[in-house]
C-alpha positions in Angstrom: -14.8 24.0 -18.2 -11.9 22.0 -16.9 -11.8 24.0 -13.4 -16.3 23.6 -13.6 -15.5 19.4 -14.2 -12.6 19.2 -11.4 -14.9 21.3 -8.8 -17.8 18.6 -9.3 -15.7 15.7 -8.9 -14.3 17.3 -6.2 -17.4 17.7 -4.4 -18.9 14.3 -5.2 -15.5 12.7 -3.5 -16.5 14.4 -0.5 -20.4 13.4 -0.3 -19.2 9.7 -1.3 -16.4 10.1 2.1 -19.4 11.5 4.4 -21.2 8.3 3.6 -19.4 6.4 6.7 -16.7 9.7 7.5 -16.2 6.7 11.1 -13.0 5.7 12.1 -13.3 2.1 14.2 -10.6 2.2 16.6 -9.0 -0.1 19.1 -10.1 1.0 22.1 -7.7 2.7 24.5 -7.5 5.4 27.6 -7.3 8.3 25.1 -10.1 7.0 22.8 -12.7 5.0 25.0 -14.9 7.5 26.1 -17.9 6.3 27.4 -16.4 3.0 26.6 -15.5 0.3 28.1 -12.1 -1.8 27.2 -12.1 -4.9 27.1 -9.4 -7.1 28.1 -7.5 -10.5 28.3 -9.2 -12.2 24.7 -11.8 -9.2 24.7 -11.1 -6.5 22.2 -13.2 -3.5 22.4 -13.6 -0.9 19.6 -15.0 2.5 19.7 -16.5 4.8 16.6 -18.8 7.6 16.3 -21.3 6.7 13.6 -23.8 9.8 14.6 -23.8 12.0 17.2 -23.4 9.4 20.1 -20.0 7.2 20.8 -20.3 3.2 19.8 -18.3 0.3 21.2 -17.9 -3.0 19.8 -16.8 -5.8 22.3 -15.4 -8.8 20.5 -14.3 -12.5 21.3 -12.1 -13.7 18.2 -11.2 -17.6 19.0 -7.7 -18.1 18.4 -8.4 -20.8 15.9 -9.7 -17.9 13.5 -8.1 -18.1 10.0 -8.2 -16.4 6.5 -9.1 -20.2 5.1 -11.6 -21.2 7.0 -13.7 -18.1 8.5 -15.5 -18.2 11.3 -19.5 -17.4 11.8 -20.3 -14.3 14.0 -23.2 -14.0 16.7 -23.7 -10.8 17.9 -25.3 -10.4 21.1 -27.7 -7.0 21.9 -27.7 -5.7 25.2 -29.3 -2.3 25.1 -29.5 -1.3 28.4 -26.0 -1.5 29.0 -22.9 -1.4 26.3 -22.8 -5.1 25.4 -19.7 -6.0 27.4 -18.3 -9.7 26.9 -16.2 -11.0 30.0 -13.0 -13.6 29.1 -14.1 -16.2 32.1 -18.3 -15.4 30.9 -20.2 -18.3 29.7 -20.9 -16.6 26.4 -17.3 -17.0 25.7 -16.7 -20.2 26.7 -19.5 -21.1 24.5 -18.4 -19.1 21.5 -14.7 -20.7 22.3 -15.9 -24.5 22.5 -18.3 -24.0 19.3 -15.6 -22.0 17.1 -18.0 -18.5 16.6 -17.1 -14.9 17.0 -19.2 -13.4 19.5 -19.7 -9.5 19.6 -21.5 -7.7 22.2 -22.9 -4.0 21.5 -25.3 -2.1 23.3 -25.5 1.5 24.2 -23.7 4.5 25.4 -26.8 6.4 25.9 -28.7 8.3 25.8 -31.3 6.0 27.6 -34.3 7.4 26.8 -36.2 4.5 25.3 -38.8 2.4 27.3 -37.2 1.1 30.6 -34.3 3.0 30.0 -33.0 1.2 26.7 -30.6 3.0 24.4 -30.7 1.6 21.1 -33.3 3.9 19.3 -36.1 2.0 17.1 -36.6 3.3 13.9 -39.7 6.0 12.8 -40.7 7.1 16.1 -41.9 4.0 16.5 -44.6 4.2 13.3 -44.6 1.0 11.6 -47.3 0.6 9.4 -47.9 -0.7 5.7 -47.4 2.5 3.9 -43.8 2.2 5.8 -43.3 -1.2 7.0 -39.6 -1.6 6.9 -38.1 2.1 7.8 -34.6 1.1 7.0 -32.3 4.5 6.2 -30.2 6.7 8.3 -32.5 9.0 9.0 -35.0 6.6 10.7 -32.7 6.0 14.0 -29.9 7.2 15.2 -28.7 3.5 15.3 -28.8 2.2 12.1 -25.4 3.8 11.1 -24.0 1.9 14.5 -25.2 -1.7 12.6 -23.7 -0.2 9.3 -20.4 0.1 10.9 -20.6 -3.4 12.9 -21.3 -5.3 9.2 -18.5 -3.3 7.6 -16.1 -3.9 10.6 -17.3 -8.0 10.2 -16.5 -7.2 6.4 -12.9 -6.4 6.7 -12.1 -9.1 8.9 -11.0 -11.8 7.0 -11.2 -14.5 9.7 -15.2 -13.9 9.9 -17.7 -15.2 7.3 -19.9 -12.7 6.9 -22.6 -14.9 5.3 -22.8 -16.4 8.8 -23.9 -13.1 10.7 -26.0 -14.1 13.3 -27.6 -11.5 16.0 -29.6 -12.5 19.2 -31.3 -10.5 22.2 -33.9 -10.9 24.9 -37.1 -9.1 25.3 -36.4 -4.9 24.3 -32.9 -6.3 23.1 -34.8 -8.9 20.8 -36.7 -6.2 19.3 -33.9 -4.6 17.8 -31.8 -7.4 16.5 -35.2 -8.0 14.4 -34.7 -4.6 13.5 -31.3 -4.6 12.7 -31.8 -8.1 11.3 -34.7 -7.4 8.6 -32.5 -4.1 7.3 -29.4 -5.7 6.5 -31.0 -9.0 5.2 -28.8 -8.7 3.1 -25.9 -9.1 5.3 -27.7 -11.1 8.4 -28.4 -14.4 7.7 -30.7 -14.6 10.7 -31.7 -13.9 14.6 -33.0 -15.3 18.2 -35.5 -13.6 19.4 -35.8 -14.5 23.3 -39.4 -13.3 25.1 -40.8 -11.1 22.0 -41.5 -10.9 18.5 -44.5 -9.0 16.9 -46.4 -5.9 18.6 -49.3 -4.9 16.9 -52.0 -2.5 17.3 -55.2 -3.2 18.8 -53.8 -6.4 20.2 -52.9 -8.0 23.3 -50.5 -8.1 24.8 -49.5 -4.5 25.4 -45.8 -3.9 25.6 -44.5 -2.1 28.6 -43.4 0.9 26.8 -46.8 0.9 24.9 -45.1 0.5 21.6 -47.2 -0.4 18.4 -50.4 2.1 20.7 -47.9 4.9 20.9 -45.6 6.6 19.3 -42.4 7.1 20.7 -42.2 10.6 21.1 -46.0 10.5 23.3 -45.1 7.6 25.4 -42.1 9.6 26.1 -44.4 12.8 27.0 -47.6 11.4 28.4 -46.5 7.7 29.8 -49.0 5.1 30.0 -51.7 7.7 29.3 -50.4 7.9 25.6 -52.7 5.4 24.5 -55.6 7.2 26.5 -54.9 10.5 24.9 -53.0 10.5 22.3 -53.6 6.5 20.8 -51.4 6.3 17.7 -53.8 5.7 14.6 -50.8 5.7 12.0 -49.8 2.5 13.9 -49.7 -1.4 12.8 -46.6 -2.8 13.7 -43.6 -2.6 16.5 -40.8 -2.8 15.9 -41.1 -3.1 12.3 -42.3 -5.6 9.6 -40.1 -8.5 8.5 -40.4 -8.0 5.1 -36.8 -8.9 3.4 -38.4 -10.1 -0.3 -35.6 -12.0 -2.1 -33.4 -12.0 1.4 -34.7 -14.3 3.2 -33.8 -14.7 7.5 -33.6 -17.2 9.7 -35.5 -16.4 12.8 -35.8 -18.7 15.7 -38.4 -17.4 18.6 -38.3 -18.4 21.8 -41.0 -17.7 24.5 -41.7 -19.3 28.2 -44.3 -20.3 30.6 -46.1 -17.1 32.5 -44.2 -14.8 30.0 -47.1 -11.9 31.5 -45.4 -9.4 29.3 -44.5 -10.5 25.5 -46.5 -14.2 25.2 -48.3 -13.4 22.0 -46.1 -11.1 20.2 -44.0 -14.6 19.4 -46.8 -16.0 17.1 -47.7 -12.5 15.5 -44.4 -12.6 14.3 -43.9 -16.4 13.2 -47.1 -15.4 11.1 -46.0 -12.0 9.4 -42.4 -14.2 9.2 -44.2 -17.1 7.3 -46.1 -14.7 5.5 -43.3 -12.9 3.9 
């Protein structure tokens, strides 16, 4: 009986290690992989939280203290890694203002829509019977978000009730993504030239998303909707429902946006809505 009890606890230590079973790592030549390091006031860290390497590039200002923690803006770049540059004007801004700015992106692979590499959750099937698909198993990403909010978490210079992220177009798209999943633990977004797909409206993303699933845009391009038009769909990239956590989300468009003008309403409405 007391060998039976020792094997179960046993076993449910290791399930509750596999949870994150990461290690976030200063980034170095023997570690950095696909990577790149930052340098000068740029730390870059690197993790694995799936199958594909991570990086987190991070501006910490200098005045950052354990009294008086600073907010954090992370900025989404996914068709690249996210790198931050010490002379950039991101910096300077993040320096003058007093935030912590992180940049994250991909590593690859790049086989989203115009070659982004952050993957959007559910093969792109939003809908109301799954409106918010928001575990580990819905993209390869989510555990790379997971891991940026824990790394946030054990700094004690950043307030991590002031977790801001921010992106443009594609890169918009996920921070509302990442941003309606961890409501809990993102207090809001900018979304720059997007906002709400939705089926059987105008406009049409590039990538056909909220017409097309994922996997047949991938496999018939812009004949998916044509052939294979996806009847599960309602929603891209997902649907801001957060119940008792409720975001911030500021939505920018511009004049002869030909691509994404629209989308920006259709999501202040489901935003208002919820």
């Amino acid at each position: 009986m007391i060998v039976l009890s020792l094997l179960k606890l046993f076993v449910l230590l290791i399930s509750l290690c596999v949870v994150n079973a990461y290690e976030i790592e200063l980034c170095n030549n023997s570690n950095r992989g696909d990577c790149n390091c930052g340098f000068g006031d740029i730390k870059t860290y690197v993790f694995t939280p799936g199958d594909y390497q991570r990086c987190i590039h991070t501006f910490i200002p200098d005045s950052a203290d354990s009294s008086n923690p600073l907010p954090v803006l992370v900025s989404v770049n996914g068709y690249g890694q996210g790198r931050l540059f010490p002379g950039s004007e991101a910096v300077a801004k993040a320096r003058y203002y007093g935030y912590a700015l992180f940049g994250i992106g991909s590593t690859g692979p790049f086989d989203g829509a115009g070659g982004f590499g952050l993957e959007f959750p559910a093969n792109g099937v939003i809908n109301p019977s799954n409106p918010t698909p928001c575990s580990a198993s819905d993209s390869r990403d989510y555990g790379y978000i997971e891991g940026i909010l824990d790394f946030i978490a054990n700094e004690a210079t950043l307030d991590t009730s002031k977790v801001y992220f921010e992106g443009f177009s594609q890169s918009s798209m996920f921070s509302v993504y990442a941003s309606v999943c961890f409501a809990d633990r993102i207090a809001g977004l900018w979304q720059g030239g997007s906002g709400l797909a939705k089926t059987f409206h105008q406009p049409i993303t590039p990538g056909w998303q909220g017409q097309c699933s994922a996997s047949d845009f991938d496999t018939y391009g812009n004949d998916c909707c044509t052939d294979h038009f996806c009847t599960d769909c309602t929603w891209w990239p997902i649907y801001p429902r957060t119940c008792e956590n409720k975001l911030i989300d500021c939505i920018a468009t511009y004049t002869n946006d030909n691509i994404a003008c629209g989308t920006d309403f259709y999501a202040y409405e489901a935003m208002v809505a919820e």
